[in-house]
C-alpha positions as CSV (number, residue, x, y, z in Angstrom):
1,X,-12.5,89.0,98.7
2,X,-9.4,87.6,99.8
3,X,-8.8,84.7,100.9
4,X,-8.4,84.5,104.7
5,X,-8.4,81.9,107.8
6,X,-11.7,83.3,109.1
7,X,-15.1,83.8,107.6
8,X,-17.4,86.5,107.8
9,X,-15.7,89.6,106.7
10,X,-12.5,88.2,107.9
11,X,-13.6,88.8,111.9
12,X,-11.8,86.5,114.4
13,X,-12.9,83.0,115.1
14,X,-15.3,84.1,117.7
15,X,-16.8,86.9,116.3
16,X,-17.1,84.4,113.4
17,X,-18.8,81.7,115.6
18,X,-21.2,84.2,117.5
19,X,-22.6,85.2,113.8
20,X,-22.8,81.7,113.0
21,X,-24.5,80.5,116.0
22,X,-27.7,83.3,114.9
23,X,-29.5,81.5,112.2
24,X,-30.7,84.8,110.6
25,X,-26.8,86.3,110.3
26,X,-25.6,83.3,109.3
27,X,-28.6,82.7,106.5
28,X,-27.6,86.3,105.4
29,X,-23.8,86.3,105.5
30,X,-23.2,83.0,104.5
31,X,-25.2,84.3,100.7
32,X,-23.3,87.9,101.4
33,X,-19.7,85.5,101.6
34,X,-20.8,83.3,98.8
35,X,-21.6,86.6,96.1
36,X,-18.6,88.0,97.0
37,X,-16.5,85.0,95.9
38,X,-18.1,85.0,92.9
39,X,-20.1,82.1,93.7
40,X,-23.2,83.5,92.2
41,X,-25.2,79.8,91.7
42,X,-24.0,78.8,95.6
43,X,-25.2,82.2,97.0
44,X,-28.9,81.5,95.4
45,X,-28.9,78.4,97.0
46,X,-27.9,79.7,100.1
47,X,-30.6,82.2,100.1
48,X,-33.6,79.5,99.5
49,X,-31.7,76.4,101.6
50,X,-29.8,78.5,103.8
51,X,-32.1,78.4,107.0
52,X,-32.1,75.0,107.5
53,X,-29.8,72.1,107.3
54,X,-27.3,74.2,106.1
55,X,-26.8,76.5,108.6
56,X,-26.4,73.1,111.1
57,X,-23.6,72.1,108.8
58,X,-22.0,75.8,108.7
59,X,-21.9,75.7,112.9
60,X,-20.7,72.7,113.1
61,X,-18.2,73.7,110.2
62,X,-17.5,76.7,111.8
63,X,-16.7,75.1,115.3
64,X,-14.4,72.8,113.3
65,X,-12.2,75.1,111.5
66,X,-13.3,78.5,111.5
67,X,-15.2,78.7,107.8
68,X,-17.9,78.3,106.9
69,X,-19.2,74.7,104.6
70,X,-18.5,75.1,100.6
71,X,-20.5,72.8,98.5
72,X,-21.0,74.1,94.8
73,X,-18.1,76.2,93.5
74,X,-20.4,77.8,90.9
């Protein structure tokens, strides 16, 4: 995927933020994002810790600069 200024499929900012503000979509297509980077270890982790604090960090992340939070480049 390449690399872009927006998250989530590269949809505008607030597209972006309305996915992110539904903790289901942004559980979903915050492992989706992570797989397709290659980020195969991060996209497991997102699907078992991805419903919780996480997805407070990726809103707040998201609100701040448009992209989701990276945390484990593996």
């Amino acid at each position: 995927m390449a690399k872009s200024s927006q998250d989530y499929f590269g949809l505008g900012r607030v597209w972006s933020l309305i996915l992110a503000i539904i903790p289901v979509t942004s559980w979903i297509l915050g492992a989706i994002i992570r797989f397709q980077e290659g980020k195969i270890l991060a996209g497991i982790i997102r699907l078992f810790l991805g419903f919780n604090i996480i997805w407070v960090i990726d809103l707040v992340c998201m609100i701040m600069n448009g992209r989701i939070a990276r945390f484990i480049n593996i």
